[in-house]
LODOLO-850664 format. One line per field, with one value per residue (C-alpha): chain; x, y, z; residue number from 1. Coordinates in Angstrom, 1 decimal. Layout:
LODOLO-850664
chain c(A  ...)
c1 c(X  ...)
c2 c(Y  ...)
c3 c(Z  ...)
resi c(NUM  ...)
end
This chain:
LODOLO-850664
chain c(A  A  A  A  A  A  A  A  A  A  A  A  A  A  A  A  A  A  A  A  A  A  A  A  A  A  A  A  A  A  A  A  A  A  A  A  A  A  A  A  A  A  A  A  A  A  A  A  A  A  A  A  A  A  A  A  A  A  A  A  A  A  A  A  A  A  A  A  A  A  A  A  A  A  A  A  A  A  A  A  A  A  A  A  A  A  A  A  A  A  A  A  A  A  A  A  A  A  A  A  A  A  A  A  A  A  A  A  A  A  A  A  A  A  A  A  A  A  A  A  A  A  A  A  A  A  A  A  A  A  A  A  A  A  A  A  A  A  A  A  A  A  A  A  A  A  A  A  A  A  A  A  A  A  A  A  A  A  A  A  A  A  A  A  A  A  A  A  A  A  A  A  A  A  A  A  A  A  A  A  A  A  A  A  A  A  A  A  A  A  A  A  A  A  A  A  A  A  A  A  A  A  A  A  A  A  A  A  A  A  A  A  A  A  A  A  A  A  A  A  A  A  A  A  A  A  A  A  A  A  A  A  A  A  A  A  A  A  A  A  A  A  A  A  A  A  A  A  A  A  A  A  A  A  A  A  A  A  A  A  A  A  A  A  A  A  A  A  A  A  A  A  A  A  A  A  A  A  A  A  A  A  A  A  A  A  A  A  A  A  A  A  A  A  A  A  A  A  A  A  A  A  A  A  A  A  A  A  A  A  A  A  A  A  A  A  A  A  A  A  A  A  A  A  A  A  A  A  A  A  A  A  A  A  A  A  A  A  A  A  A  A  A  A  A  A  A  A  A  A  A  A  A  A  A  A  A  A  A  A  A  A  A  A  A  A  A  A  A  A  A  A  A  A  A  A  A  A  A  A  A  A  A  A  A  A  A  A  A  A  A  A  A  A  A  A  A  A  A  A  A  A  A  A  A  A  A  A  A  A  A  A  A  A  A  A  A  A  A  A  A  A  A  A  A  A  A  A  A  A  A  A  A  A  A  A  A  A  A  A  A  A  A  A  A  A  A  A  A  A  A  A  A  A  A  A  A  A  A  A  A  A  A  A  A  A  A  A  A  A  A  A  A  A  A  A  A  A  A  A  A  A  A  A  A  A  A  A  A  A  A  A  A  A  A  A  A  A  A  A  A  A  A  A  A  A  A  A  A  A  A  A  A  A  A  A  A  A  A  A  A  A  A  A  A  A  A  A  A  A  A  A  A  A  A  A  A  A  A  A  A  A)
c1 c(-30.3  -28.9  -30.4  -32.3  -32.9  -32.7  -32.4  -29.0  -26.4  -23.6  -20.7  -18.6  -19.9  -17.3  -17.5  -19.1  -21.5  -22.7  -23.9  -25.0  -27.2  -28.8  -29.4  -31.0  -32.9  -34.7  -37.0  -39.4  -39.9  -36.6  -34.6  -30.8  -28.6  -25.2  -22.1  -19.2  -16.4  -16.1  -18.4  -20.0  -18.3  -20.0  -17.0  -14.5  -11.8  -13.8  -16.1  -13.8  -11.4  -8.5  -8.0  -7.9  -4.0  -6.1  -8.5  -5.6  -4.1  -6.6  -6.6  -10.4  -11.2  -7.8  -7.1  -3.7  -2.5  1.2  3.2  5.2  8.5  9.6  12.6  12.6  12.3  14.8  13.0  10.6  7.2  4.6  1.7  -1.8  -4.4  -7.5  -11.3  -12.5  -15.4  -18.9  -17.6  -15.0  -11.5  -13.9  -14.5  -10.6  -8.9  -8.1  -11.4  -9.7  -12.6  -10.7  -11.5  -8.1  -8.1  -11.0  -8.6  -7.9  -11.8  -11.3  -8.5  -10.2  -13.0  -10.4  -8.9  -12.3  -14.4  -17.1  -19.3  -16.7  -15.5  -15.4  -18.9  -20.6  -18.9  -19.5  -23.3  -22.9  -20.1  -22.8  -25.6  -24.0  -22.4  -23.8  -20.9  -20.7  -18.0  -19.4  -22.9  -23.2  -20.3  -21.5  -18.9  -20.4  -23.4  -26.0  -28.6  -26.5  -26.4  -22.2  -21.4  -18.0  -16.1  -13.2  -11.6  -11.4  -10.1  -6.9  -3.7  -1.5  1.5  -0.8  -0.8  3.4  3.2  0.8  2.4  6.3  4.6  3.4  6.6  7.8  5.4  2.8  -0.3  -3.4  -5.8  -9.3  -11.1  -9.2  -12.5  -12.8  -12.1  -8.1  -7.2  -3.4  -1.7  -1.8  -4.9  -7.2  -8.4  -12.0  -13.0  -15.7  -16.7  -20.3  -20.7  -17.6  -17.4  -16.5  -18.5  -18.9  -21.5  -21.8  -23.1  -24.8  -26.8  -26.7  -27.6  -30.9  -31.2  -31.1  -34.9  -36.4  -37.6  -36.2  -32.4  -30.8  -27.3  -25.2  -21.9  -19.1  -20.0  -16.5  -17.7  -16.1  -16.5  -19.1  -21.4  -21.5  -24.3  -24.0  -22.3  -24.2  -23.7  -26.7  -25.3  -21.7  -21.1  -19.9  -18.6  -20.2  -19.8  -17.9  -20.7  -20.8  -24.2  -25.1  -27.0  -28.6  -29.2  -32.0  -30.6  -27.1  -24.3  -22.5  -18.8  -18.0  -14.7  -12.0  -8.6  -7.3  -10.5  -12.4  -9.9  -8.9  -13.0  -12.5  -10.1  -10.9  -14.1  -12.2  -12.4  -8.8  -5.3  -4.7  -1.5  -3.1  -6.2  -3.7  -0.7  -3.7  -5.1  -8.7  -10.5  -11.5  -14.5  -13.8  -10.5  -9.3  -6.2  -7.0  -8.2  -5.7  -3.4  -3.0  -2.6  -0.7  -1.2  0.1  3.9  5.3  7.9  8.0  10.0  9.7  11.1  11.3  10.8  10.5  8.2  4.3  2.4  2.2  -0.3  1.4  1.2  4.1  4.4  4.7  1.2  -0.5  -3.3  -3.7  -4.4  -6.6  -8.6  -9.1  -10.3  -13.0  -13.9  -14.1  -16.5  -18.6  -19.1  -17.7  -15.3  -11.5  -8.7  -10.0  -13.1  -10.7  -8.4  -5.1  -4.7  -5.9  -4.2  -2.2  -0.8  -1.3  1.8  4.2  7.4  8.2  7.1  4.9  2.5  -0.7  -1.8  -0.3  2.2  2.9  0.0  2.0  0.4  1.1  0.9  1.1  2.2  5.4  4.9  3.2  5.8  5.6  2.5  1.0  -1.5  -0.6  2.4  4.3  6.2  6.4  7.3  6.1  6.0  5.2  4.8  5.1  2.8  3.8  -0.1  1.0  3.2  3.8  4.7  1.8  1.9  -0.8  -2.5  -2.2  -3.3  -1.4  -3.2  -7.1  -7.7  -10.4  -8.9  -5.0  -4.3  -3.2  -0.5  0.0  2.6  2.4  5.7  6.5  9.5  9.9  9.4  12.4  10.5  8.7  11.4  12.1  8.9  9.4  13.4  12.0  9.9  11.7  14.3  11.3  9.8  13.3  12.7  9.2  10.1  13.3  11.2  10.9  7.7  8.9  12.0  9.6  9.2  13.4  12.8  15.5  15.1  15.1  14.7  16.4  18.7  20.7  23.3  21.8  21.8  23.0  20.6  21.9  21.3  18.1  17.1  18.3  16.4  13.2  13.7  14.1  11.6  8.9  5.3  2.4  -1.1  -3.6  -5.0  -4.9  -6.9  -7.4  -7.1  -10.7  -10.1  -13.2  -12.5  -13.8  -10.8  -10.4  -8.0  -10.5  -12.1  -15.8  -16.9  -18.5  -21.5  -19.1  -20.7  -18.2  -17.1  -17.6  -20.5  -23.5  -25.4  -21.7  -20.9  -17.4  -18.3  -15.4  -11.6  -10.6  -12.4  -10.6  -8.9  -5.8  -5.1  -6.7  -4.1  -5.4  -7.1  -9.9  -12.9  -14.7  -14.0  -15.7  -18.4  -18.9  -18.9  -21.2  -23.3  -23.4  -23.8  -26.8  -28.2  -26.7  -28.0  -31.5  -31.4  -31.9  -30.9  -27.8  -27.7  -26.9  -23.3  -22.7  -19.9  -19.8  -18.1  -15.0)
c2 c(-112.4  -115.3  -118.7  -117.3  -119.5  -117.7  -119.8  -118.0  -117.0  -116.1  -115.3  -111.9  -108.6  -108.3  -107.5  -111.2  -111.1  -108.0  -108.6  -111.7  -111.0  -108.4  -111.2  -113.6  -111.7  -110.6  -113.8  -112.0  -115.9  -116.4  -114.9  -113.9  -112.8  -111.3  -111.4  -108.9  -108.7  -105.2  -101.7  -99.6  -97.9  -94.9  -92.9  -90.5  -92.5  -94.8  -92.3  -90.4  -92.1  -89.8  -91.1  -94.3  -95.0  -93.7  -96.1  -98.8  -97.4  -97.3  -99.3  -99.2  -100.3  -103.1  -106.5  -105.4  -108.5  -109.6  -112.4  -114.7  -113.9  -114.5  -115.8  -115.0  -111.8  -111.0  -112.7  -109.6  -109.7  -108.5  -106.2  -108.2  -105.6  -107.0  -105.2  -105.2  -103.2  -103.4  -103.5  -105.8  -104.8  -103.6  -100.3  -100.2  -101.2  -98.8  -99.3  -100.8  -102.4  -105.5  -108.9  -110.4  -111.9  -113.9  -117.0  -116.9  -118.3  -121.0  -122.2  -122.1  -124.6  -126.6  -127.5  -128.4  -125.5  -126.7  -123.6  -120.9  -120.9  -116.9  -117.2  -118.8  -116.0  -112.7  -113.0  -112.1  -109.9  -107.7  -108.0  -106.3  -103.4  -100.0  -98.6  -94.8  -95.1  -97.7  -98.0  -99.9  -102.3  -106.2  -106.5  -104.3  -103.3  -100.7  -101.5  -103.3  -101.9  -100.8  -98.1  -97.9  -94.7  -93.5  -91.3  -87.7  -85.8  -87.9  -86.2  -84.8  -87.7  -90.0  -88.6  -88.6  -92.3  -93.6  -91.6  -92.8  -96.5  -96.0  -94.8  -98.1  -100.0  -100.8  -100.5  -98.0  -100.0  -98.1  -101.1  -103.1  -105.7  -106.5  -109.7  -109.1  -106.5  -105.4  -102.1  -99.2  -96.7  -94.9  -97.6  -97.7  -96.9  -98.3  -94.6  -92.8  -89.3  -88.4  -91.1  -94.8  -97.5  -100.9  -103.8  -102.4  -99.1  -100.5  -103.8  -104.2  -100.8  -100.7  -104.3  -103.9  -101.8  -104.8  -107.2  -110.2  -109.3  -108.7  -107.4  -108.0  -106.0  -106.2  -110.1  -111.9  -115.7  -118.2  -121.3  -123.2  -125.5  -129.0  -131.9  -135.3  -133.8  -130.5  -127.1  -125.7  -122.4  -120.5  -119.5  -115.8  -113.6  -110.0  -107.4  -110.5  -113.0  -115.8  -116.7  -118.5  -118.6  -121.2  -121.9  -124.0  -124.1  -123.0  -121.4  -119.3  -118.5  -115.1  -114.0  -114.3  -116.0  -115.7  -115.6  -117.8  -121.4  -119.8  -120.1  -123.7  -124.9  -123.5  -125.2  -128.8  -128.4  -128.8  -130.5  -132.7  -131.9  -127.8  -129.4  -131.7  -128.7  -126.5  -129.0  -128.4  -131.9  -133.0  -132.5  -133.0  -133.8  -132.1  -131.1  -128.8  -126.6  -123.0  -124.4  -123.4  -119.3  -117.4  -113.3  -110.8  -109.9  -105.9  -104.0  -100.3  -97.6  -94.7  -91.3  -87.8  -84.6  -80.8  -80.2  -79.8  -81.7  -84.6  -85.0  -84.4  -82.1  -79.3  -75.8  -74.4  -75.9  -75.2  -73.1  -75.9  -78.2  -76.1  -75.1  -78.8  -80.0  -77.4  -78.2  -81.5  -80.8  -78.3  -80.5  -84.1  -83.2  -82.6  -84.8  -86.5  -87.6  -89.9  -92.7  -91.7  -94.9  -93.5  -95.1  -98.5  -101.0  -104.7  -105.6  -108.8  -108.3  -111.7  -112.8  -115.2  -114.6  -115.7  -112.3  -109.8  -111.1  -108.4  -105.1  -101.6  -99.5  -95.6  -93.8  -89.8  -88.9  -89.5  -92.6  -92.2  -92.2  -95.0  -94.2  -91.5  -91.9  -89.0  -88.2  -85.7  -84.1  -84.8  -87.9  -90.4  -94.4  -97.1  -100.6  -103.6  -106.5  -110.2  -111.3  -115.3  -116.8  -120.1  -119.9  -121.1  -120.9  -121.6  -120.0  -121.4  -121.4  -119.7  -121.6  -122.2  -118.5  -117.1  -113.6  -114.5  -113.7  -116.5  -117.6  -116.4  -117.8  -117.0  -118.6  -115.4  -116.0  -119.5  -120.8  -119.2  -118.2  -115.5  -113.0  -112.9  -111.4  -108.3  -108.5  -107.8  -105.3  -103.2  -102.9  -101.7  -99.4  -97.8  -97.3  -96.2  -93.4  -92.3  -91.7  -88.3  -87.4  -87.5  -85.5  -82.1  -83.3  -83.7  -86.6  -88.8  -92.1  -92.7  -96.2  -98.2  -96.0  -95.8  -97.3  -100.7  -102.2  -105.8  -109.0  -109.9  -106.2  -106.0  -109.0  -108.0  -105.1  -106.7  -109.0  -106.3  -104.2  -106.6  -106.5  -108.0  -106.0  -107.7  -109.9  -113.1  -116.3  -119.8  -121.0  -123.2  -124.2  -124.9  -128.3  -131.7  -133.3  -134.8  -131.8  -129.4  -127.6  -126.9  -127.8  -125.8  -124.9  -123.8  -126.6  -127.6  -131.5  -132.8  -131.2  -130.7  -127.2  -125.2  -123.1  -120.4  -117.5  -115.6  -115.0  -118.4  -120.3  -119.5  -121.9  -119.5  -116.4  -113.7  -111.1  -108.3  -106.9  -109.7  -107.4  -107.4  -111.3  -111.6  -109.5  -112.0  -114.7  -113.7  -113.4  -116.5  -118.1  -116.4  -117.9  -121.7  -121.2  -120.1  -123.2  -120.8  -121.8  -120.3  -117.1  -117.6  -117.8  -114.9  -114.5  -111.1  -110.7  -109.2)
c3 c(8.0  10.2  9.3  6.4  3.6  0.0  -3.4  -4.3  -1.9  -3.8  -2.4  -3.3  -4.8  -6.7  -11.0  -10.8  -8.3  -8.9  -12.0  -11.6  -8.4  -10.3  -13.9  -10.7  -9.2  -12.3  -11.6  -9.2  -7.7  -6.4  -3.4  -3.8  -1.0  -2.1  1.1  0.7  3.2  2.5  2.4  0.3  -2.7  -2.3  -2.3  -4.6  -5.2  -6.4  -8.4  -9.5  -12.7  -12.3  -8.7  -9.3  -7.6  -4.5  -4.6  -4.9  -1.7  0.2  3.2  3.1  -0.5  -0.8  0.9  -0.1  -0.2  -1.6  -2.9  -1.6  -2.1  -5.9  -6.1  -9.9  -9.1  -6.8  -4.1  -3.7  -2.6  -5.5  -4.3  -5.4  -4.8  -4.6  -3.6  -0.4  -1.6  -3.6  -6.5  -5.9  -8.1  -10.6  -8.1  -7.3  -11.0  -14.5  -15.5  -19.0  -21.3  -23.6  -24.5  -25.7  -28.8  -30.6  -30.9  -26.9  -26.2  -29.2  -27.2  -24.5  -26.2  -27.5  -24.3  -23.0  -22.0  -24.6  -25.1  -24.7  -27.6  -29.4  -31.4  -27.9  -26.4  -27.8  -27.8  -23.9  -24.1  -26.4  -23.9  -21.2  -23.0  -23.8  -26.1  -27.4  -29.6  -32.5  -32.1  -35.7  -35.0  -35.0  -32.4  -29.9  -27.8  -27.9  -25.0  -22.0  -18.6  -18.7  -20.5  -22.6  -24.2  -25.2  -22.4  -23.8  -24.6  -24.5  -23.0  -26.5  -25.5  -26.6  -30.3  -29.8  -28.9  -31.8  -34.3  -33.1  -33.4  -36.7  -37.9  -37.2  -39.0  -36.6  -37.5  -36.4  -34.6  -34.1  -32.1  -29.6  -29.3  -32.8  -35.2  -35.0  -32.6  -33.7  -33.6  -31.6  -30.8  -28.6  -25.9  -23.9  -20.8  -18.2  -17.7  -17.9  -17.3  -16.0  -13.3  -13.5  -14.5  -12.4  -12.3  -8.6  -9.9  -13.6  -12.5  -8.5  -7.2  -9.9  -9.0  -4.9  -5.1  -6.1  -2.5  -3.7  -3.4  -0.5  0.0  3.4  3.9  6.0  6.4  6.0  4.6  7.0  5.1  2.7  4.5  3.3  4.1  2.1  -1.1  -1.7  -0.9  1.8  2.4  4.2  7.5  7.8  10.4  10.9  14.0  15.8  15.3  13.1  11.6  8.6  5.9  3.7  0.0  -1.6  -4.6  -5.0  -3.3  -6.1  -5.3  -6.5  -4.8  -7.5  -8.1  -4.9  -2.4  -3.9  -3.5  -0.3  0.7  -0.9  1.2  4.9  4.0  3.6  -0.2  -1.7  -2.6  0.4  1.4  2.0  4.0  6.4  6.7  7.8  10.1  8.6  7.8  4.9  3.3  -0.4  -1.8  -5.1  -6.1  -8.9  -6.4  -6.0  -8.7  -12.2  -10.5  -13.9  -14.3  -16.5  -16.0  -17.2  -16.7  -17.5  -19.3  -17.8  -18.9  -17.0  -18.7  -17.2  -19.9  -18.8  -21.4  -19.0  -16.4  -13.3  -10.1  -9.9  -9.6  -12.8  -13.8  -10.2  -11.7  -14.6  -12.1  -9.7  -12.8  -13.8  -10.3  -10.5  -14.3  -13.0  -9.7  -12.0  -15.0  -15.1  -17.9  -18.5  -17.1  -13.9  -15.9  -17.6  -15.9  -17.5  -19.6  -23.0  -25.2  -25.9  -28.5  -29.1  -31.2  -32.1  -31.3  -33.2  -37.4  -37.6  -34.6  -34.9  -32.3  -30.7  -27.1  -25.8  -24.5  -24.7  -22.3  -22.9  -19.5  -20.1  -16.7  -14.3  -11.9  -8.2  -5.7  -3.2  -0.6  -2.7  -5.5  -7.6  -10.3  -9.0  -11.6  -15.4  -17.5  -19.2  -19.7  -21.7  -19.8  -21.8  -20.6  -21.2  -22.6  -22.6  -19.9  -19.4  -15.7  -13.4  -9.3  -7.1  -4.1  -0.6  3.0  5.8  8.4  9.1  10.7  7.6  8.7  7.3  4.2  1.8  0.2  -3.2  -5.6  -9.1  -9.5  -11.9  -14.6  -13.3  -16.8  -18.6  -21.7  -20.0  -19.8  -23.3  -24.7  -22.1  -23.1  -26.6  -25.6  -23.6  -26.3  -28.7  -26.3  -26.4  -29.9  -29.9  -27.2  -29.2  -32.6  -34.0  -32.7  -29.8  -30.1  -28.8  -25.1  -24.4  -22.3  -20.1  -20.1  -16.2  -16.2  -17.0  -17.8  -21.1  -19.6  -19.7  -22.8  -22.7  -22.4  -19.1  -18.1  -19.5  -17.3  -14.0  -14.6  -15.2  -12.6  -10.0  -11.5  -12.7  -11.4  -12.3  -13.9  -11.2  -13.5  -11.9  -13.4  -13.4  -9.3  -10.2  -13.8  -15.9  -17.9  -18.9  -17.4  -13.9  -12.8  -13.8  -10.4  -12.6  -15.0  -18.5  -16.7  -13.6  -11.6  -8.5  -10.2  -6.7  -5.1  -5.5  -5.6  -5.6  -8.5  -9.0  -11.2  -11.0  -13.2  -11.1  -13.8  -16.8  -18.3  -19.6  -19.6  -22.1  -24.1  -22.6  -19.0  -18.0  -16.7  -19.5  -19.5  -15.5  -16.8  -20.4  -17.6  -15.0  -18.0  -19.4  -16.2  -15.5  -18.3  -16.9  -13.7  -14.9  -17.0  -20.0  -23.5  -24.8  -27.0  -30.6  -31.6  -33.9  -36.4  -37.9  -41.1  -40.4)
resi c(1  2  3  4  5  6  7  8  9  10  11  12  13  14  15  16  17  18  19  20  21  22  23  24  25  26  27  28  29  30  31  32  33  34  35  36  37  38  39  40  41  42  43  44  45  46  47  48  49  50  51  52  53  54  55  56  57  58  59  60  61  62  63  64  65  66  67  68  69  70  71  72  73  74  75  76  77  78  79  80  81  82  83  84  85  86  87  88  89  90  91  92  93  94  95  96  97  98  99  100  101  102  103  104  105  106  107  108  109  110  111  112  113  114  115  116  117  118  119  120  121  122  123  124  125  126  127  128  129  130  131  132  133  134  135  136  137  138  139  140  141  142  143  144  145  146  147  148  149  150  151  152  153  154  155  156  157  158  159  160  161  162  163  164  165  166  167  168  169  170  171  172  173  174  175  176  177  178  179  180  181  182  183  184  185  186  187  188  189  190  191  192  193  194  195  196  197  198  199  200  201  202  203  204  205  206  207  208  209  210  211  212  213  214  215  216  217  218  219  220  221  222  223  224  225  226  227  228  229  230  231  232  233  234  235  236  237  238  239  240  241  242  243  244  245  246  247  248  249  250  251  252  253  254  255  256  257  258  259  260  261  262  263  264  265  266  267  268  269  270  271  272  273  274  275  276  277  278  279  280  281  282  283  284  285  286  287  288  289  290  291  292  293  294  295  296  297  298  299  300  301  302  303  304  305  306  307  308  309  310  311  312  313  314  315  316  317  318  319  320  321  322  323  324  325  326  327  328  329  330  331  332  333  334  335  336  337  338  339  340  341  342  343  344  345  346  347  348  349  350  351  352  353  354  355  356  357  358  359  360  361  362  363  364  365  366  367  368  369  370  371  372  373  374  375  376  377  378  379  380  381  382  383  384  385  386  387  388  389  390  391  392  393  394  395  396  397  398  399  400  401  402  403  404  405  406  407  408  409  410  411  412  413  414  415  416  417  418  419  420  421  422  423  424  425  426  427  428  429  430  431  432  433  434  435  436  437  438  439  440  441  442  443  444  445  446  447  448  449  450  451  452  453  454  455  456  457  458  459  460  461  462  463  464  465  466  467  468  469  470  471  472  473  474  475  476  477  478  479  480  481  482  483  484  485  486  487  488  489  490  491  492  493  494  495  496  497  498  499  500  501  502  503  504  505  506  507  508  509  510  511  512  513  514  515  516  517  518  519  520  521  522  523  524  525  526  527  528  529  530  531  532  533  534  535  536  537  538  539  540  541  542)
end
């Protein structure tokens, strides 16, 4: 393909660019090249939803990429995994399907993202969703290309922890993705037929038989190329050549939070200051670019248990497991057919919230030991998940070599405020895990430990302990202001012909895991780049 012209090259077949090579190339007239650094996902770790801490550690599938050192946090480095893989993190994450909450996209609007607002919203979120669980709900779809369940059957700790949060006044939530999602409850899956779901395997593979669309892997994009103010194409690296390719129409960058303003700025696109300390030369100065990084902080409670109930691998339930691998090999069904995170709350854990801050999420096994996937032994944990910081970092370059990884700063707990909503939750966890219906398992606390009961305590443990969920947004802001990186058609505010389509545009964070959010984007910017007119809002009756 090198010095082809297409109409589209977009960069990164990630969640994004799957989908939204396969909505472009629908339009028999037009030619669409898609660029991924890594391979194929043809593979089961990635298939397979049980396995899905392998797929995390693989070398093959995960830049693997880390923080800089936090000094909120101890000064510890965070693991950022990130795809290197069709798919993108959509073949490597917990396959998770949420929104956040309805009012999140209304701020959204309201801070300039005209459009994006929850009615403008949902209408795409619909369209790409095939959903088996409530197929008469006005708040979900019935004929889109991904298909959403329930996981099941769900683990029986996940009955212990819905039950224990009822008892204290939470309450059951049946739909996570409707008009006020608050409570606890079953969660959804990306999962269809016993194997995960992914725009990779839903829209591009069906997509890649038709002539127009052309997929190159293992092509590492060098930089965007730039002639008078417009976007003609990138020049990548493949088998130790670089070649490029070019774009009549538009080059669409679809390589996330992190990759996509480091593409920005080895192409001369960025803050000043990062262009000059990397020696690259100017091309186009903005300084929103790589700023405004934020994620999702949690920390977890974990208890131990010699009871079996948990998944787990041990001894005592050897012929359990053995029998489940080959339930799962013969039919698609039984443990491995899920992806372990079955169950969840959305709760306030102050009055007068206008929607849930914090996300519970119920794990019904014992934690993977460092460098291997799998829970060995029995447990259980519940991992609170700050949904709102405040804290915002920025990503950076570590030189002008394409091949280094970049610096990422989230800046985590460098806004004070955000340790208190995990303080808070940890302490209700605690209680949640100590209720009667419980009681059955005998459980240990193992961490933190019962001995740690004090504020201060509580904080040094989060700070030593705290990781982030992977959900990193908002490095290419989407605005009206002249910070904003695009604007609410994505359009580069600068360039011409350069579009992001990725989880760098959001404005802010959603409360909840953002795939389902790249997916609802990717959508709607099929229709802007098409030059298609909007879908209706809709606003079901609640």
């Amino acid at each position: 393909m090198s010095g082809a012209t297409f109409d589209y090259v977009i960069v990164g077949a990630g969640t994004a660019g799957c989908l939204l090579a396969a909505r472009l190339a629908e339009d028999p007239a037009v030619r669409v090249a898609l660029i991924e650094a890594g391979g194929n996902e043809h593979h089961p770790f990635i298939s397979t939803p049980a396995l899905v801490g392998a797929a995390i550690a693989s070398r093959r599938f995960n830049w693997h990429f880390n923080t800089v050192p936090q000094p909120h946090l101890k000064d510890r480095r965070i693991p950022q995994p990130r795809g290197r893989v069709v798919g993108g993190s959509g073949s490597i994450n917990g396959m998770v399907y949420h929104r956040g909450h309805p009012r999140d996209y209304d701020g959204w609007s309201a801070a300039g993202a005209a459009g994006w607002d929850y009615a403008h919203v949902l209408p795409y979120f619909l369209r790409s969703e095939h959903n088996e669980d409530f197929p008469d709900s006005a708040y979900h779809g019935r004929s889109g290309p991904l298909n959403v369940r329930r996981p099941r059957p769900p683990n029986r700790l996940n009955h212990a922890f819905i039950a224990a949060a009822r008892s204290l006044g939470f309450p059951q939530e049946t739909d996570f993705t409707g008009p006020d999602p608050h409570g606890v409850g079953f969660r959804q899956g990306l999962i269809r037929g016993g194997r995960r779901e992914s725009t990779a395997r839903a829209c591009l593979r069906p997509a890649l038989k038709r002539p127009n669309l052309a997929l190159l892997t293992e092509a590492l994009t060098l930089k965007v190329l730039v002639c008078e103010g417009r976007a003609t194409g990138v020049l990548y690296a493949r088998e130790g050549r670089s070649e490029e390719i070019h774009a009549q129409r538009e080059v669409i960058l679809c390589a996330g939070a992190v990759q996509t303003p480091q593409l920005l700025m080895l192409s001369g696109i960025g803050p000043r200051d990062e262009l000059d300390q990397a020696g690259i030369t100017p091309v186009f100065v903005h300084e929103g670019v790589g700023r405004n990084l934020h994620d999702h902080l949690a920390c977890p409670v974990l208890m131990t248990t010699r009871d079996s109930t948990s998944y787990g691998i041990s001894l005592k339930v050897l012929p359990r497991d053995i029998l489940h691998a080959a339930q799962y090999l013969i039919t698609r069904t039984g443990p491995l057919a899920g992806n372990v995170f079955e169950s969840v709350g959305f709760l306030k854990t102050l009055p007068g919230l206008d929607r849930p801050d914090v996300q519970f999420v119920f794990q019904p096994a014992a934690r993977p030991k460092p460098r291997f996937p799998l829970p060995v032994g029995h447990g259980y944990a519940i991992s609170p998940v700050n949904l709102y910081p405040h804290s915002r970092g920025r990503i950076r370059l570590d030189g002008p070599d394409p091949h280094q990884a970049p610096l990422i700063d989230p800046a985590l707990l460098s806004q004070p405020e955000d340790i208190l909503p995990l303080r808070r939750s940890i302490r209700l966890a605690r209680r949640i895990l100590a209720a009667p219906d419980f009681a059955r398992y005998r459980a240990t606390e193992l961490a933190p430990g019962k001995a740690i009961e004090t504020d201060a305590g509580i904080d040094d443990f989060i700070r030593g302990n705290a990781y982030t969920v992977h959900h990193q947004v908002g490095t290419c802001r989407m605005g009206c202001d002249a910070d904003a990186v695009v604007d609410p058609e994505l359009k580069f505010r600068g360039i011409e012909a350069l579009r992001v389509v990725d989880a760098s545009v959001m404005p802010s964070i959603i409360g909840g895991n953002t795939n389902a959010v790249v997916v609802m984007i990717a959508e709607k910017a099929s229709d802007l780049i098409r030059g298609r007119a909007p879908l209706e809002p809709l606003r079901p009756a609640p």
